[in-house]
N, C-alpha and C positions, 0 to 999 in steps of 0.2 A: 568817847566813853561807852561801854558794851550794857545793853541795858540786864538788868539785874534777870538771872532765870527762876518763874516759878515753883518753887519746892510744891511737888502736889501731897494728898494726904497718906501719909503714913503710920503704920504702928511699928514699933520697935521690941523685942521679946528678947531676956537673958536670962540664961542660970547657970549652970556651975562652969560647965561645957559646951555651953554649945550659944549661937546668938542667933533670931531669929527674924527678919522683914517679911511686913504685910507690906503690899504695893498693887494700887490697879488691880489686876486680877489674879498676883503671883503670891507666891507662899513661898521664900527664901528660907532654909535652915543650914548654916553649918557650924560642925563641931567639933574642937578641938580638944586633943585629949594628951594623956601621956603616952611615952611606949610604951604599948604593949606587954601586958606581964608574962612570965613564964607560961602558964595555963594556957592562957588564951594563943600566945604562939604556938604550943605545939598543937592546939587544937587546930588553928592556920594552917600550919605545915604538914599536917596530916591532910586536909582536904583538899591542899593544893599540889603537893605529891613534889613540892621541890625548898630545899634549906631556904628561910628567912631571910631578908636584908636582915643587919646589924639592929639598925632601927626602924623597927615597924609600929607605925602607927594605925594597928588594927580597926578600931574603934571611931577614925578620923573620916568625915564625908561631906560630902556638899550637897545639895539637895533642893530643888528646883522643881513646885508644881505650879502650873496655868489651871486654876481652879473651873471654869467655865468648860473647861474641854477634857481634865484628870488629866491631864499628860504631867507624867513627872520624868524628868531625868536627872541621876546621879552622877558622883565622882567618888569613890568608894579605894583605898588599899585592897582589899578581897579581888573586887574585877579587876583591876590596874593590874595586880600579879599576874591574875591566871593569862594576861596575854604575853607574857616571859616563856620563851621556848622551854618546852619538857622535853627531854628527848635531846638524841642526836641532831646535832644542827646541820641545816642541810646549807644549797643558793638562796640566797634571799633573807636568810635568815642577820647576816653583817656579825657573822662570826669574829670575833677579837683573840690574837693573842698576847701576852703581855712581852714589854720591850726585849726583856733576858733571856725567853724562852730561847732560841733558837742557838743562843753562845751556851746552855745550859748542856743542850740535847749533841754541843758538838764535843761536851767534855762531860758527857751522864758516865763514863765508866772511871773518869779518875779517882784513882783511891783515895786523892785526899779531901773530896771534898765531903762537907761536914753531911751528918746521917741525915741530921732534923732538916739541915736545909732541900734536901733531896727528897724528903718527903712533902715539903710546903710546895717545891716549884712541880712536883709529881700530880702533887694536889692539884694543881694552877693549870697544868697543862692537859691533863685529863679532863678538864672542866673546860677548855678553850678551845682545844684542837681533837676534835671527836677519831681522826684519822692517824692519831699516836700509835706506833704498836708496840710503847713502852710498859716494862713489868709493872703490875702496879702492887705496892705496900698492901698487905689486907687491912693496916691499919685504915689507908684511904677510903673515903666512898667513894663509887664507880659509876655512881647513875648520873647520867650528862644531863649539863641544864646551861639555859644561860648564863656563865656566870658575872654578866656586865649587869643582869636585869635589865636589858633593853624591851623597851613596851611600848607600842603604837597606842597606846588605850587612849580613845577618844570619850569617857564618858559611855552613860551608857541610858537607855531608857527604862523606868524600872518598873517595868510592866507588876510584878509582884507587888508590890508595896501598894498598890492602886486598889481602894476598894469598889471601882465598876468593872467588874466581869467581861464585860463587852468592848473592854478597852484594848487595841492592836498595835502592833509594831507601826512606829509611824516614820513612812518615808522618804528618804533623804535623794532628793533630786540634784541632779548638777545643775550650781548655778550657773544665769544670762549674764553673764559678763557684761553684757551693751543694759543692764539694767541696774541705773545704782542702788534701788532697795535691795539689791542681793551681791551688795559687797560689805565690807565694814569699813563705815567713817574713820577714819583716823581722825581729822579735822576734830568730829564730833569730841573724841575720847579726850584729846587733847587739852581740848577746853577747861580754864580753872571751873566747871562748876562743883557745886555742892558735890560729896559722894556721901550717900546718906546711908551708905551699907558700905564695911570690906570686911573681909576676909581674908588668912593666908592661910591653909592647911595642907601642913604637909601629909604624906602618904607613905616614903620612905627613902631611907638614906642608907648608903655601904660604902665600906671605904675599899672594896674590895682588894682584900689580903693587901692592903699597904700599896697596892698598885694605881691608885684614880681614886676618884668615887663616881657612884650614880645616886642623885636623887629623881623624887620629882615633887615639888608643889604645885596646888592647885590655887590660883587667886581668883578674887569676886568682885564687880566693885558695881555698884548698884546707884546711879545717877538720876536727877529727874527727867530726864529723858527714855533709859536705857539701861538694859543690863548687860555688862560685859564680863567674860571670863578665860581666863588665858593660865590651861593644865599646860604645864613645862617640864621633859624629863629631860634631863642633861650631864649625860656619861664623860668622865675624862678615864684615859688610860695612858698614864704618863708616857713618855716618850713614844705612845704610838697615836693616841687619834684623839679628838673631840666631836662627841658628835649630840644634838639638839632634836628633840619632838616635840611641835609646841601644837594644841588645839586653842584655838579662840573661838568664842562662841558669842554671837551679837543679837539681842532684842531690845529694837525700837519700841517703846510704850505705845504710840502713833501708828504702827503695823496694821493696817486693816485688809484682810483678817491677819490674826498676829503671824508672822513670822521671825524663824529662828536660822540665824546664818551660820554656819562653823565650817571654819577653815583648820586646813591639818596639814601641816609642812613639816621637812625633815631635811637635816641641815648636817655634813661630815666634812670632814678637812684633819688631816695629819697633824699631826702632834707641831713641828717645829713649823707648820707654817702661821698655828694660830699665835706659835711663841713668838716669831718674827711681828706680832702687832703689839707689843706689850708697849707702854708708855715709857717705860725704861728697863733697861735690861737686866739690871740687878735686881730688879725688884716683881717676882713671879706670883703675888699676892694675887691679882688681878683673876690668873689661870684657875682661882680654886671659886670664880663670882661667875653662878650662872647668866645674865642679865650681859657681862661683860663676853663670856663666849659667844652666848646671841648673836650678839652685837656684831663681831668679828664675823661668824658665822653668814648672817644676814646679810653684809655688806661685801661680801666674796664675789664676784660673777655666777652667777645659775649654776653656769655651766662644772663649774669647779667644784663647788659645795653640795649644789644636789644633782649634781648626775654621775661624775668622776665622785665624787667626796673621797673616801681615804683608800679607794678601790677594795672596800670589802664586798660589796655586791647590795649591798641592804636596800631592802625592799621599800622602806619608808621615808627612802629619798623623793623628795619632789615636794608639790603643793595640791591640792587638792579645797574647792571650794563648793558646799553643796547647801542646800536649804530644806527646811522640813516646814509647811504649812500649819497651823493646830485649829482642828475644827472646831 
């Protein structure tokens, strides 16, 4: 019999939106909200200089101080976006284009194909393939952007919001792998204890043009032990790829001096190979559960999913584990 874990002291904080944990020496806030109203998008999309997801959750953050030290670090829609390619997409960048595009572009001049739909895939493919030198509609817009919303966004430190002056970029060393304070327990997480905090808030969801979706939520979960968090963006593009960014982020309560681990892995694989793992074959429910791509994703060989992954070239293939100290 596993002897029972000490729940240490806590305060617990709600109102309309948002919920709040004291703990040790942390100050947890996060807030969930609606989408986004009209207003406030086009105020977003004015300062970010590229079209909205469907649903954005403007308003929606995580929020993370170590009071002894003001380090705070967030998880914000605002920052998440601005790391979506503006602009022509270059190498690296895991350019997508969607499945029909290229049977489209081998019959763009027949006359019979319908007006509107030549304008939607016109749409699609000037927003995917920056290297078109197709006419375009003046109806269409022209300024290129991601249109998967694919985002490395790890979070971010929110030096702003800190009211000590003298407070700096605090930095992320690669971790000792030969050192286990600088990996994350899984054992630990595992464990039935108490979670006396969670959270799920999402950031943003698109279905893009009927093609896939990308979202990404950010989870929290706050144990007597530890705090853990695990941001996941996780793009489908039917019949061409699946691909996975997940940040987890680990503190032991017990960390002396406190340390903060986060690992940042990226995860691709073509479309029919993640389809070829479905539990049954008539039934593609599975393909639209991020948790379930992971999954697939995660359990591929290295070499397949983050190195080759769907051969777009993306830059946020791999794993990467680093640690930041707080003084």
């Amino acid at each position: 019999m596993e002897a029972a874990v000490a729940v240490p002291q806590h305060q617990l904080f709600e109102s309309t939106n948002s919920r709040s944990i004291a703990i040790f020496d942390w100050f947890i806030t996060a807030s969930t909200n609606p989408i986004s109203n009209a207003e406030h998008c086009d105020a977003l999309q004015s300062a970010l200089g590229i079209p909205l997801p469907e649903m954005t959750f403007g308003n929606n953050f995580l929020t993370l101080e170590h009071r002894p030290s003001s380090w705070k670090y967030s998880f914000s829609t605002k920052d998440a976006l601005k790391i979506v390619k503006n602009g022509q997409l270059v190498d690296g960048d895991g350019g997508v284009k969607v499945g029909y595009a290229d049977k489209w572009l081998e019959s763009r001049h027949a006359p019979s194909l319908d007006l509107s739909l030549q304008l939607k895939l016109t749409h699609i493919l000037i927003r995917t393939d920056p290297s078109s030198q197709l006419p375009l509609p003046k109806t269409v817009p022209t300024k290129p952007y991601d249109w998967t919303y694919t985002t490395t966004y790890p979070g971010h430190q929110d030096i702003e919001a800190s009211t000590d002056s003298s407070i700096s970029e605090t930095s992320w060393v690669p971790a000792d792998d030969e050192n286990p304070s600088n990996g994350i327990p899984m054992a630990e997480l595992t464990r039935p204890d108490p979670i006396l905090f969670y959270a799920e808030i999402p950031l943003f969801e698109d279905e893009l043009h009927d093609n896939g979706s990308s979202t990404l939520i950010v989870r929290i979960r706050v144990m007597p032990s530890c705090i853990f968090i695990l941001s996941r963006f996780t793009l489908r593009v039917d019949n061409v790829l699946f691909r996975t960014y997940d940040t987890r982020m680990y503190h032991s309560f017990a960390s002396k001096p406190p340390l903060i681990v986060r690992e940042r892995s990226g995860w691709e694989a073509p479309y029919e190979r993640v389809k070829r793992q479905l539990p049954r074959r008539d039934d593609l429910t599975p393909l639209t559960d991020p948790t379930f791509i992971a999954k697939i994703l995660t359990e591929m060989p290295s070499q397949a999913s983050q190195k080759e992954g769907a051969k777009t070239g993306w830059r946020g293939l791999g794993t990467t584990r680093e640690i930041a100290v707080l003084g």
